[in-house]
C-alpha positions as a Markdown table, in Angstrom:
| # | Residue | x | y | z |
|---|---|---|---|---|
| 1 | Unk | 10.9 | 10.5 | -0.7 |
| 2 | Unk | 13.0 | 11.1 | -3.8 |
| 3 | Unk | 12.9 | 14.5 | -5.4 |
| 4 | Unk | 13.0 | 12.7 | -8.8 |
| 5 | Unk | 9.8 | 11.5 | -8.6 |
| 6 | Unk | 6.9 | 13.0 | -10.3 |
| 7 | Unk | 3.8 | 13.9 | -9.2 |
| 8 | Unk | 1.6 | 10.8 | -10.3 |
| 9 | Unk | 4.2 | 8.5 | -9.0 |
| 10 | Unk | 4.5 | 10.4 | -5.6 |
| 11 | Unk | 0.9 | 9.8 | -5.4 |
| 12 | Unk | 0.5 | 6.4 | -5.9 |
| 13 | Unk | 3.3 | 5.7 | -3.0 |
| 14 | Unk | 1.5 | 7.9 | -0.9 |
| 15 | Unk | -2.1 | 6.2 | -2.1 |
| 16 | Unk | -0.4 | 2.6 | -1.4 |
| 17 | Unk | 1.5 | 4.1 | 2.6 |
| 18 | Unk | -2.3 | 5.2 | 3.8 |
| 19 | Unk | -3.9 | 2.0 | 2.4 |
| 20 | Unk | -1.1 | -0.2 | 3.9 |
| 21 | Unk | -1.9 | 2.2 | 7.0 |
| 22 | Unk | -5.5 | 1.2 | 6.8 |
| 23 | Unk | -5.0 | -2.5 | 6.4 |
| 24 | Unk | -2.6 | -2.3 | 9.4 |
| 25 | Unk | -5.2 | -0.9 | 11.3 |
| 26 | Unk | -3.0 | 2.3 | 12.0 |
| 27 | Unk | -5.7 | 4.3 | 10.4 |
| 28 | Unk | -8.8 | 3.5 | 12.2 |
| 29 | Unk | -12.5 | 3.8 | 10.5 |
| 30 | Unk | -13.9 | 6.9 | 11.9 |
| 31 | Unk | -10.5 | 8.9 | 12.9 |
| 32 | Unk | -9.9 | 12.1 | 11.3 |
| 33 | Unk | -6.9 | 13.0 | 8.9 |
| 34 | Unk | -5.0 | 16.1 | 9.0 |
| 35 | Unk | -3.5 | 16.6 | 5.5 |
| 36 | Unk | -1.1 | 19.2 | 6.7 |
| 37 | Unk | -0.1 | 16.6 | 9.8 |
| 38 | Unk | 0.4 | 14.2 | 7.3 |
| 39 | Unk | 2.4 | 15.7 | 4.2 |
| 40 | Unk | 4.6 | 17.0 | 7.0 |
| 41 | Unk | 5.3 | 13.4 | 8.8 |
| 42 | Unk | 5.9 | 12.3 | 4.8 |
| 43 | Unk | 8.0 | 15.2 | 3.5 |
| 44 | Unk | 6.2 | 16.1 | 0.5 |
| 45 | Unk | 3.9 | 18.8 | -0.2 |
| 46 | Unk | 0.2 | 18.6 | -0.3 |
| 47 | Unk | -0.5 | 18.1 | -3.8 |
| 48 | Unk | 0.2 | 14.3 | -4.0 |
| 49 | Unk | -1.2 | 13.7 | -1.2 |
| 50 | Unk | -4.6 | 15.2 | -1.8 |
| 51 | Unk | -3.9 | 13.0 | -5.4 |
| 52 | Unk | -4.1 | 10.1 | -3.0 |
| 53 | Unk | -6.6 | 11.2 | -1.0 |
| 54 | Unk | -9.3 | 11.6 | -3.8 |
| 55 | Unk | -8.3 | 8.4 | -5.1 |
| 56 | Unk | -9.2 | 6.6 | -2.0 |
| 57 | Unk | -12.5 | 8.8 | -1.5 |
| 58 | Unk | -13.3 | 6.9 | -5.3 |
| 59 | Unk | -13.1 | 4.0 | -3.7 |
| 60 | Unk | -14.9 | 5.3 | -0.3 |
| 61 | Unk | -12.1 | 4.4 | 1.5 |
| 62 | Unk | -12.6 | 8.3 | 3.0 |
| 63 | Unk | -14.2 | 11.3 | 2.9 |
| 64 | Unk | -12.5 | 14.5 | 2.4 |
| 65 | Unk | -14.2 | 17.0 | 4.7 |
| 66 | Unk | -13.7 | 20.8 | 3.6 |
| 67 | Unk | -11.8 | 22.6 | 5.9 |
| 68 | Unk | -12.5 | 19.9 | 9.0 |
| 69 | Unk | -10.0 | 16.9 | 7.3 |
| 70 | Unk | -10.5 | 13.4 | 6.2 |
| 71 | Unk | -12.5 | 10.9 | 7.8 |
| 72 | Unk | -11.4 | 7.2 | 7.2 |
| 73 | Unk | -15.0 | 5.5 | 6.7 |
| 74 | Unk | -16.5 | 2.5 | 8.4 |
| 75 | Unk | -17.8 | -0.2 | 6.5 |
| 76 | Unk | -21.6 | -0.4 | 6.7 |
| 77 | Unk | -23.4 | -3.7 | 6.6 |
| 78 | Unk | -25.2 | -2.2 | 3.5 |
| 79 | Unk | -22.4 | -1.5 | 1.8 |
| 80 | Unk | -21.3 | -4.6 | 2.2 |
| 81 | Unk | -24.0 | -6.5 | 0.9 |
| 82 | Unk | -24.3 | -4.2 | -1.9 |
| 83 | Unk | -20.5 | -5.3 | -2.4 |
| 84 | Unk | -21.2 | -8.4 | -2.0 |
| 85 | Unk | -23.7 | -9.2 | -4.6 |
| 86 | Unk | -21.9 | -6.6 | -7.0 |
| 87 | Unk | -18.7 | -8.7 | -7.1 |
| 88 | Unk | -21.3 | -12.0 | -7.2 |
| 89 | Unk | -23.0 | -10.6 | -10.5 |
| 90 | Unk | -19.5 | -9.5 | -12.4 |
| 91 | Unk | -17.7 | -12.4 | -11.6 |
| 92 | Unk | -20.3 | -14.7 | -12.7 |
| 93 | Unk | -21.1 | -12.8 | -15.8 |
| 94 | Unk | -17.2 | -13.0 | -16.6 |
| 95 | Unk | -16.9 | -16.6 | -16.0 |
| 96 | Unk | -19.9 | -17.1 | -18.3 |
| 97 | Unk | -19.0 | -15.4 | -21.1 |
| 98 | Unk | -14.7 | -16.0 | -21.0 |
| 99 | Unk | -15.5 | -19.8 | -20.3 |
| 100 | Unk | -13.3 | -20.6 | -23.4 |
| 101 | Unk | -10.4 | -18.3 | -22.3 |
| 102 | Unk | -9.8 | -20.5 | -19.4 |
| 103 | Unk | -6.8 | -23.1 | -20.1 |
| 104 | Unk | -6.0 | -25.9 | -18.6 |
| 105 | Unk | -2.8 | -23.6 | -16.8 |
| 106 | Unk | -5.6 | -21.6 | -15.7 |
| 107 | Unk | -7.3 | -24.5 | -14.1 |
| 108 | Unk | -4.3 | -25.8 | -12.1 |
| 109 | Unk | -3.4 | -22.7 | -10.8 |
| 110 | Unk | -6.9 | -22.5 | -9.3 |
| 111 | Unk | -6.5 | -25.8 | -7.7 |
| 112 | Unk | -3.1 | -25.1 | -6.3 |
| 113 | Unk | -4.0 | -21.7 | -4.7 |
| 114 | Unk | -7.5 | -23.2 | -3.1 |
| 115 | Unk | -4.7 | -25.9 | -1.7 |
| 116 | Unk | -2.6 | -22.9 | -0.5 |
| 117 | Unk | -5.6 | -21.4 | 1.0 |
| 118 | Unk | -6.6 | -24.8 | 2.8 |
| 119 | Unk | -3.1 | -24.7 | 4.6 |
| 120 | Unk | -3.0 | -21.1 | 5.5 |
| 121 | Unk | -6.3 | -21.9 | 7.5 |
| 122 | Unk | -4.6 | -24.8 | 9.1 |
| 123 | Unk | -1.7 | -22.7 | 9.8 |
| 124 | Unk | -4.0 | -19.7 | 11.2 |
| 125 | Unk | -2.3 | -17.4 | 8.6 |
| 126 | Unk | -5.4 | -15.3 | 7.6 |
| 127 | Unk | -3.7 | -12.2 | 5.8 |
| 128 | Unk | -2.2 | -14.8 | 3.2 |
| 129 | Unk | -5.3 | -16.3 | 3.1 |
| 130 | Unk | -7.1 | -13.6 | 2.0 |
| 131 | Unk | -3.8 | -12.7 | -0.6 |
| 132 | Unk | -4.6 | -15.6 | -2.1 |
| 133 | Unk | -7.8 | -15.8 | -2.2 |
| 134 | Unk | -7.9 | -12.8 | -4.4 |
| 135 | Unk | -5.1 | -14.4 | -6.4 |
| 136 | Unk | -7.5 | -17.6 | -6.6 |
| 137 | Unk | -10.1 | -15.0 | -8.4 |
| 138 | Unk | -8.1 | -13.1 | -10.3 |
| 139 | Unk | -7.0 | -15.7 | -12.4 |
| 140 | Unk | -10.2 | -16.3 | -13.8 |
| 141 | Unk | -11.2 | -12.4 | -13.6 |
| 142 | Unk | -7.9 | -11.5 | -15.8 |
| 143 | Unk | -9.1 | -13.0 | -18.5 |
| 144 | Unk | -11.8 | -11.0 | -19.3 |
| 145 | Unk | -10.5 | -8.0 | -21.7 |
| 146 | Unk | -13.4 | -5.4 | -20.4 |
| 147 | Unk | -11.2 | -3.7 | -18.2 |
| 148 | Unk | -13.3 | -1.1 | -16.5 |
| 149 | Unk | -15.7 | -4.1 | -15.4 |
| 150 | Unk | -12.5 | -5.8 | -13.9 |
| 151 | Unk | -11.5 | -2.4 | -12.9 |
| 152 | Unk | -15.1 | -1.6 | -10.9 |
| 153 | Unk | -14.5 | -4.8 | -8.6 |
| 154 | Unk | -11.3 | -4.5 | -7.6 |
| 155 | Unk | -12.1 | -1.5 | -4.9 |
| 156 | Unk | -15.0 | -3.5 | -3.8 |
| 157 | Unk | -12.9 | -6.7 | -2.8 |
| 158 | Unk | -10.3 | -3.5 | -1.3 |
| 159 | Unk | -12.9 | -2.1 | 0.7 |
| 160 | Unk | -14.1 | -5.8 | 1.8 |
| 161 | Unk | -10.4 | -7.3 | 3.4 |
| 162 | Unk | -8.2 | -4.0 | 3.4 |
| 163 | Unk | -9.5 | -3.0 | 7.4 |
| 164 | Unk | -7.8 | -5.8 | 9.5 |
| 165 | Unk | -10.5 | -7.9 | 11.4 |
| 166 | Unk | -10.3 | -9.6 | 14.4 |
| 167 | Unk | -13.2 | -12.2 | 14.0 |
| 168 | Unk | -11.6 | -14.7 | 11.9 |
| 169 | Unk | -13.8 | -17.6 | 11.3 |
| 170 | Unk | -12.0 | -21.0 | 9.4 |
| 171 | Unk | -15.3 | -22.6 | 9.3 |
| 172 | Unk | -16.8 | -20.1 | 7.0 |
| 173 | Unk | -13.0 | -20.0 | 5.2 |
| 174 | Unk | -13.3 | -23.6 | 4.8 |
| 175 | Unk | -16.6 | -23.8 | 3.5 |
| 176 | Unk | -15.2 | -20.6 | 1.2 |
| 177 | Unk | -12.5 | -23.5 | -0.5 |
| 178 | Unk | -15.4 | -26.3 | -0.9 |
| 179 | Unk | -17.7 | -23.6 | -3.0 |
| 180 | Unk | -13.8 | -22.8 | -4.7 |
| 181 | Unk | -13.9 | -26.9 | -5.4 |
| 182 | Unk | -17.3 | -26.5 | -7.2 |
| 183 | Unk | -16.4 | -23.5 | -9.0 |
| 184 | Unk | -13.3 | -25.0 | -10.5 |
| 185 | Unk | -15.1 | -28.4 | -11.3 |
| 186 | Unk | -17.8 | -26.5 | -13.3 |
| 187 | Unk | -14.8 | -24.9 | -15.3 |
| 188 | Unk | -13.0 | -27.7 | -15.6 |
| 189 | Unk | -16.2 | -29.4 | -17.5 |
| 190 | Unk | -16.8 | -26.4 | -19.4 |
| 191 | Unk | -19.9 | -25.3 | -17.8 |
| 192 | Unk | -19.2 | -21.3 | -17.1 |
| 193 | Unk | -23.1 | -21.3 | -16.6 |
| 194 | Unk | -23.1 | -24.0 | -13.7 |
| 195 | Unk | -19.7 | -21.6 | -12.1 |
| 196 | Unk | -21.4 | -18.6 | -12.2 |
| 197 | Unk | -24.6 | -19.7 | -10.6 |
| 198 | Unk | -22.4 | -20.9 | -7.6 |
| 199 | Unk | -20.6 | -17.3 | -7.7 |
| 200 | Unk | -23.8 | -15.2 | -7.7 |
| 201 | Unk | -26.3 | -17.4 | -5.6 |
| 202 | Unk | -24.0 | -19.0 | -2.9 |
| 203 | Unk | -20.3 | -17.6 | -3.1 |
| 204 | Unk | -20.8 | -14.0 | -3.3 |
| 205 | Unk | -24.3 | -13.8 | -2.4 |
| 206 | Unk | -24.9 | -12.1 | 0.8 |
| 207 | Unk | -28.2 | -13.6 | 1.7 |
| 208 | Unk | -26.3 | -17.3 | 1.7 |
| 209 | Unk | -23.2 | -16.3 | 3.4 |
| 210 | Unk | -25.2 | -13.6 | 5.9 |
| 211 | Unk | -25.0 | -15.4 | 9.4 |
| 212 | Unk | -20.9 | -15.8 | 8.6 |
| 213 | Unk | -20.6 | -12.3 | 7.1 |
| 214 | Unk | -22.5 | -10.7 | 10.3 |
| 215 | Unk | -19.9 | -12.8 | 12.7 |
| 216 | Unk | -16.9 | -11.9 | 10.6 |
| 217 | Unk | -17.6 | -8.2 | 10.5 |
| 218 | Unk | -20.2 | -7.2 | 13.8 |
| 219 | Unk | -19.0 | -10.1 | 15.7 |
């Protein structure tokens, strides 16, 4: 890595290496780290990496282990319904209140990526389905100006697609872009109300989406 790079920008390529190393499934939920291993396979010293590796402890991606390592966590079912309806409640509450933000530009976007989604199940091409599903929520989420709210979600949705999964299911993915259909024609008529009860008590909700989120992740 190049020597002219500072400390915080170090980090965050090392912080975005173990996550891709994660999502690759390279990094497996419940192996051990060795920092030392590691800064020496990267060439850097340990500061930066420790830098990254309390960042992704935030986000409960690990947990640093005093003397003994890192341990890459596992993703509980609790934690996932607590992720679940945590996600459910923000983003309804941002397309609520930032109905009027939402532009017409807005609004195609949203059909064209839910159309984009649609093929990428056709096409069996889940990892840029689930790219652009978070593209499909973002553009409503980004235009709410309370940062640290969009801030607090965006680990969440991390912690829920970033471990690759092997139970795939383009039923549930499907019926994922017909709830998107809804969402957008609530927006489209105004009705941020009407869009955020679909996000909070089907969409994100884990009681309605339990029997698919048990197959996708315990399956």
């Amino acid at each position: 890595m190049s020597e002219t790079l500072n400390y915080s920008s170090l980090s965050q390529l090392v912080y975005d290496y173990l996550r891709r190393q994660m999502h690759e499934g390279h990094l497996a939920p419940g192996s051990t780290l060795n920092i030392g291993e590691i800064a020496g396979q990267l060439g850097i010293s340990k500061t930066p990496l420790r830098d990254a590796l309390i960042h992704l402890q935030l986000e409960g991606f690990v947990t640093i282990l005093p003397r003994r390592g890192v341990l890459v966590n596992a993703l509980t079912m609790a934690q996932v319904e607590h992720a679940y309806d945590s996600v459910g409640l923000i983003e309804a509450f941002i397309v609520e209140t930032c109905i009027d933000r939402i532009t017409p530009a807005h609004i195609a976007r949203l059909k064209a990526l839910n159309d984009q989604m649609i093929k990428a199940i056709e096409a069996e091409d889940f990892s840029y389905f689930f790219e652009t599903n978070l593209r499909f929520h973002n553009t409503y989420v980004d235009t709410c100006e309370n940062e640290p709210l969009k801030q607090f979600i965006l680990p969440l949705k991390h912690r829920l697609y970033d471990f690759p999964r092997k139970n795939y299911i383009p039923a549930w993915e499907l019926r994922n872009c017909g709830e998107h259909r809804q969402i957008i024609e609530c927006i489209e008529a105004g009705d941020g109300a009407a869009a955020g009860r679909i996000l909070k008590e089907v969409h994100w909700s884990f009681s309605a989406q339990s029997d698919f989120i048990y197959a996708f992740y315990q399956g």
